[in-house]
N, C-alpha and C positions, 0 to 999 in steps of 0.2 A: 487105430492101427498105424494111421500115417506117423502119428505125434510118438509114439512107439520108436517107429524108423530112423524118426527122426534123431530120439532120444537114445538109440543104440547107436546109430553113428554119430552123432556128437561125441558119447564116449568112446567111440572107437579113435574117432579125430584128435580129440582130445590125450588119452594116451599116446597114438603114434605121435603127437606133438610133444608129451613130456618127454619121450623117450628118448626122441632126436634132440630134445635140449640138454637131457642126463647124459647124451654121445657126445654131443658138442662139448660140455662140458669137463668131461673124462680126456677131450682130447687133449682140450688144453693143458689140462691135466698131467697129461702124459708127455706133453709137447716137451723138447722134441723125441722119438722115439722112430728115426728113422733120417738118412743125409738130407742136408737141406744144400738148395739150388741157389749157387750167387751169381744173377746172371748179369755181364758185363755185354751192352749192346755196339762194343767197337769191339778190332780185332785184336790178337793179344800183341802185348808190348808196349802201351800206350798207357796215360795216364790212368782211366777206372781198373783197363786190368791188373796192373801193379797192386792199386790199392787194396783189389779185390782180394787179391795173394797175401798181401802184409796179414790183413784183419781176417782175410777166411781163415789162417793157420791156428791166429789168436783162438778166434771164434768157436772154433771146431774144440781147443782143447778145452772154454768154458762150458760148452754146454754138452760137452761129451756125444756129439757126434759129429761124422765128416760133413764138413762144407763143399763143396762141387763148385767152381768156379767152370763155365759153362759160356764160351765166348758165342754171341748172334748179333754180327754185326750186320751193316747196311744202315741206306738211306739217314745216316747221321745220328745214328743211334735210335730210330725208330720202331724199328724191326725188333729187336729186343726188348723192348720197353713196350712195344705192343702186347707182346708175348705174355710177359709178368704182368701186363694191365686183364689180361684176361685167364689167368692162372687162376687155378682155387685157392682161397683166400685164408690157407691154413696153416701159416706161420712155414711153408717148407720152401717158398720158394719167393727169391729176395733180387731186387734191379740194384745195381750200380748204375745209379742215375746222376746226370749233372747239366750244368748249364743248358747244354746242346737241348738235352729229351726232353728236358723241364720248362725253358726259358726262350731258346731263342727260335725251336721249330717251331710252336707255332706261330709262331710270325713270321717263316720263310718258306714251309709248306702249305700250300690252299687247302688241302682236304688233311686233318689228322686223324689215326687209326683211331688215339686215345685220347682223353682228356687229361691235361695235366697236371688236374687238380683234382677231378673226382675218380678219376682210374685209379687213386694210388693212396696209400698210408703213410705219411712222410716217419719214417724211423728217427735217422736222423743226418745231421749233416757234420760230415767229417773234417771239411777246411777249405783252404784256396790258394788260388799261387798265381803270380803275373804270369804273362808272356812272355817271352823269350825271342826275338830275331836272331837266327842263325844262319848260318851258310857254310858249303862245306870246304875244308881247306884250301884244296887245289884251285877255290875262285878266286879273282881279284876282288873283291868287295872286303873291306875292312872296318872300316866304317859307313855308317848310315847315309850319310852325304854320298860313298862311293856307288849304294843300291839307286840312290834319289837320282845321281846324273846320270847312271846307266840307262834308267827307266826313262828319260827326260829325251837319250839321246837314239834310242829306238825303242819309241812306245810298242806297249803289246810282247815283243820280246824275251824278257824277261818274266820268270814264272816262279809260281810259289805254292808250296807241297803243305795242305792238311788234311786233319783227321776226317773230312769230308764235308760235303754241302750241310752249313747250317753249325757247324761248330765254331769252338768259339776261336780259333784257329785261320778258319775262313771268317768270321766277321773282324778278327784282326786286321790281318791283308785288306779288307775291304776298305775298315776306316784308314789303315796306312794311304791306300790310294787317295782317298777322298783327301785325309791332312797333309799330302805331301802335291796334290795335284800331278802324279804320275800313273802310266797304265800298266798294272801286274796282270799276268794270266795264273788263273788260277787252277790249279789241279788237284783235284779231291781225291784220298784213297778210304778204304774200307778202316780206318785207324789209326791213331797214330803211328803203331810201329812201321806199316807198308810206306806209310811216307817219311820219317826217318831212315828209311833203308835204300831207299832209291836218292834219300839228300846225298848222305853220307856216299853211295856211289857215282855220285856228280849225274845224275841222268836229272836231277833238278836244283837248280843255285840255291834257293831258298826254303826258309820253313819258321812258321811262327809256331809255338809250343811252350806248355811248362819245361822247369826241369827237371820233374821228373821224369819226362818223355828224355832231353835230352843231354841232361848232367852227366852220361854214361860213358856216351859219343866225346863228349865234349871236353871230358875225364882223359880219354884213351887219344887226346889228340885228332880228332877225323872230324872234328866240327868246330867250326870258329863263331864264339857268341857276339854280336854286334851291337845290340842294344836291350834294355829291360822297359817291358809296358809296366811300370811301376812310376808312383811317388818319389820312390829314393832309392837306392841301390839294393839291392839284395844280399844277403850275409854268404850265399854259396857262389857268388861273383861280384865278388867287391872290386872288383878293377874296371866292368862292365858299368859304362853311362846308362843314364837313364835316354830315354826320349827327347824329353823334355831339356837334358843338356845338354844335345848334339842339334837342338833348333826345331823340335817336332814339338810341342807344348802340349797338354790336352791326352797325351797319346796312352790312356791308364787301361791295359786290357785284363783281367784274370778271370781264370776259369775255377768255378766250385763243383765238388764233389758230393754226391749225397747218399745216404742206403734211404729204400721205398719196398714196398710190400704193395702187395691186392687187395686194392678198399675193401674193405669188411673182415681184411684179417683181425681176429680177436683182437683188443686193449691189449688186457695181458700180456699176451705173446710180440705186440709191436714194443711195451715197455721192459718188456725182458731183453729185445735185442737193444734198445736205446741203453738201456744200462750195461748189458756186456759189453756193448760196442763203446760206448763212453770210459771204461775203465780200458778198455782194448789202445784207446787213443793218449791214455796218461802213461802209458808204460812206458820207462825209460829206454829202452830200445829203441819201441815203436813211435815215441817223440825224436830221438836222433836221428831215425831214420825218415819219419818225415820232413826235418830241417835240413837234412841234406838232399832234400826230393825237392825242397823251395815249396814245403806246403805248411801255410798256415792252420794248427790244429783248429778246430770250434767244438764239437763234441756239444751240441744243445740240448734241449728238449725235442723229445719228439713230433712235435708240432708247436706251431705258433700258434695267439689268442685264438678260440672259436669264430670262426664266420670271417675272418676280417685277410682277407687275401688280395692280391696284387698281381695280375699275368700281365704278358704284352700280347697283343693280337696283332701283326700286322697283313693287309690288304692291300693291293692294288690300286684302291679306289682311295687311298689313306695317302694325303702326303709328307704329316708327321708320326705320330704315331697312336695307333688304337689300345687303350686298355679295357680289359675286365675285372671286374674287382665286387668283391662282398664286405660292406659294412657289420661294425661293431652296432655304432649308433649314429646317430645325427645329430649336430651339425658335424660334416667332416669335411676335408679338404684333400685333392693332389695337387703336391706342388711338383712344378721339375727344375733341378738345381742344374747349374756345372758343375764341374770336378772340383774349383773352391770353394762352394758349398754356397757362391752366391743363385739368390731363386729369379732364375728366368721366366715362369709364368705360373698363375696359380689360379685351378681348376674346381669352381665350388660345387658341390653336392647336388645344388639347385642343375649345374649344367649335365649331371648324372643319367645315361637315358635306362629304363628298363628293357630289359631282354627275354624274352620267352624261354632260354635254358636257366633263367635267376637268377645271372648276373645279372652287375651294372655297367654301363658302356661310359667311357669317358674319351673325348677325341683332341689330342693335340695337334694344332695346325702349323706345326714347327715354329710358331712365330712369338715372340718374346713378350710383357704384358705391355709395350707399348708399342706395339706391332708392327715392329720389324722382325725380319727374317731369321732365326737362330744358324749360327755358323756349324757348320758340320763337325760333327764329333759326339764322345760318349758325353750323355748326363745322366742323372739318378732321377728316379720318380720316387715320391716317399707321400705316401696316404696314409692319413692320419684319422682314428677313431675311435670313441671310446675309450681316451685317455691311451689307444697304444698306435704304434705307427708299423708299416713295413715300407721296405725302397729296393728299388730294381734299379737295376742299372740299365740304360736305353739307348743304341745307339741309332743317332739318325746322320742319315744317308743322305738326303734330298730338301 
């Protein structure tokens, strides 16, 4: 009788399992057959949300139905990229995620809602674009030199407007400080746009940003561009110096964009948006119109090789900088470069620790491989394995 029991619910197990796999599958199937959510974790007016607008329109008319662009901003884009980390995982609801949610909070918040690598389905990634130093007209500041002796001749004083703690906006400013040896205060808002609105009303001098945040302002006359965190000039302000050629060297900031889904959203459905969204991004429009936003199209694959990833963790207890990472294969190596691609220190596989969540921990002690002090500013970490590599970009502080 027991074996009976047993063997009647097994079958019963059994079909409600085929059944739910025949629904799952039907869904995908059907997918989409109802709006899907583009949720943008800053407030509107700001870089994601822009982009979110170009490509939700696109997007909406490929797959035949509405896109909902859906602003949940806070804590630096957290808040909302919590939200879609814990969304059901069925192709309807989609993060405009970048830098900030992906890269540089967890290394400036101690506790995360999400993980930034297992909460999410990387779709794909849409592009990037330097930084921009602006100020609004009515200030004396013109050039760079004119922010650096201000700042030099009442420290603290002087302030500067971004998209909030932990963006890449505020890690701008931060390293300015460090490269320029002056003291900025810094003032976080819910977005790009709330801090754009209060530059442009003089209630704050400053503001680091793409242009597409503020190509607009700066169009309409009420924002004066001061310098580009770039290599070389920009083609949407070709009159604008670099950093680098107003006496700041080193000074290379850009923020990327990316679309993300809730891990375990079907394949399928993550390759269907990687391809609409990939053809969304060649359209001549929506290329002119990101060249005059100052965004670098990429349009990838929707993930890099299996297993083989690269975060920053930063600590407290960390004086340069903690990574976590998953291996291809072994033997591998992180090296961390400067901005000209010479390698400042190289971190082998053997010095890798294990972790109980299943990364690997790897620890830079900011110091060069013949152990001196690395000088403050951005460099690249690039891990290499299994014949492929990935590279972060790291800024250290300390």
């Amino acid at each position: 009788m027991f074996r009976k029991c047993i063997g009647v619910s097994m079958g019963v197990l059994a079909f409600a399992a085929l059944g739910a796999m025949s629904s799952s599958a039907a869904a995908q199937d059907t997918w989409p057959s109802k709006p899907i959510t583009y949720v943008v974790p800053f407030a509107p007016g700001g870089n994601t949300d822009t982009l979110a607008r170009i490509i939700g329109q696109k997007l909406s008319q490929a797959l035949g139905q509405p896109v909902v662009v859906e602003n949940k901003p806070g804590a630096g884009g957290n808040i909302g990229s919590d939200y879609v980390a814990k969304a059901k995982p069925d192709g309807y609801t989609i993060l405009g995620g970048t830098i900030s949610s992906h890269a540089i909070n967890p290394s400036v918040y101690p506790k995360m809602p999400y993980d930034a690598v297992k909460s999410f389905e990387p779709v794909i990634l849409i592009g990037s674009g330097p930084l921009v130093l602006a100020t609004g007209v009515n200030t004396p500041y013109k050039t760079v030199q004119d922010v650096i002796a201000a700042a030099k001749a009442k420290p603290g004083s002087l302030s500067f407007a971004s998209a909030g703690n932990g963006t890449s906006p505020h890690m701008a400013g931060e390293l300015f400080k460090i490269a320029t040896s002056t003291d900025l205060t810094h003032v976080p808002y819910k977005g790009s746009g709330p801090a754009l609105t209060d530059v442009v009303a003089g209630n704050v001098p400053l503001i680091f940003d793409t242009m597409l945040v503020l190509g607009g302002q700066i169009k309409a006359g009420k924002l004066r561009p001061i310098a580009v965190a770039a290599p070389k000039r920009i083609a949407s302000l070709p009159n604008v110096p670099t950093f680098a050629e107003v006496g700041v060297p080193g000074f290379d900031v850009a923020s990327w964009q990316a679309v993300f889904a809730p891990a375990g959203t079907p394949k399928p459905i993550v390759q269907r948006l990687n391809a609409d969204i990939a053809k969304i991004l060649k359209m001549p429009d929506v290329v002119a119109r990101l060249e005059e936003l100052g965004i670098d199209p990429a349009a990838g694959p929707p993930e890099p090789p299996p297993q083989l990833s690269l975060r920053l963790y930063q600590s407290p207890a960390v004086t340069g900088a903690r990574f976590l990472l998953t291996l291809l294969s072994r033997p591998a190596a992180l090296t961390i470069h400067d901005l000209s691609g010479r390698r400042v220190r190289r971190i082998p596989d053997g010095d890798f620790v294990p972790r109980s969540d299943g990364y690997l921990q790897a620890d830079w002690d900011g110091r060069d491989d013949d152990g001196r002090t690395a000088r403050p500013g951005m460099y690249v970490a690039r891990l290499e394995s299994g014949g492929h590599d990935v590279t972060l970009r790291v800024p250290f502080l300390r």
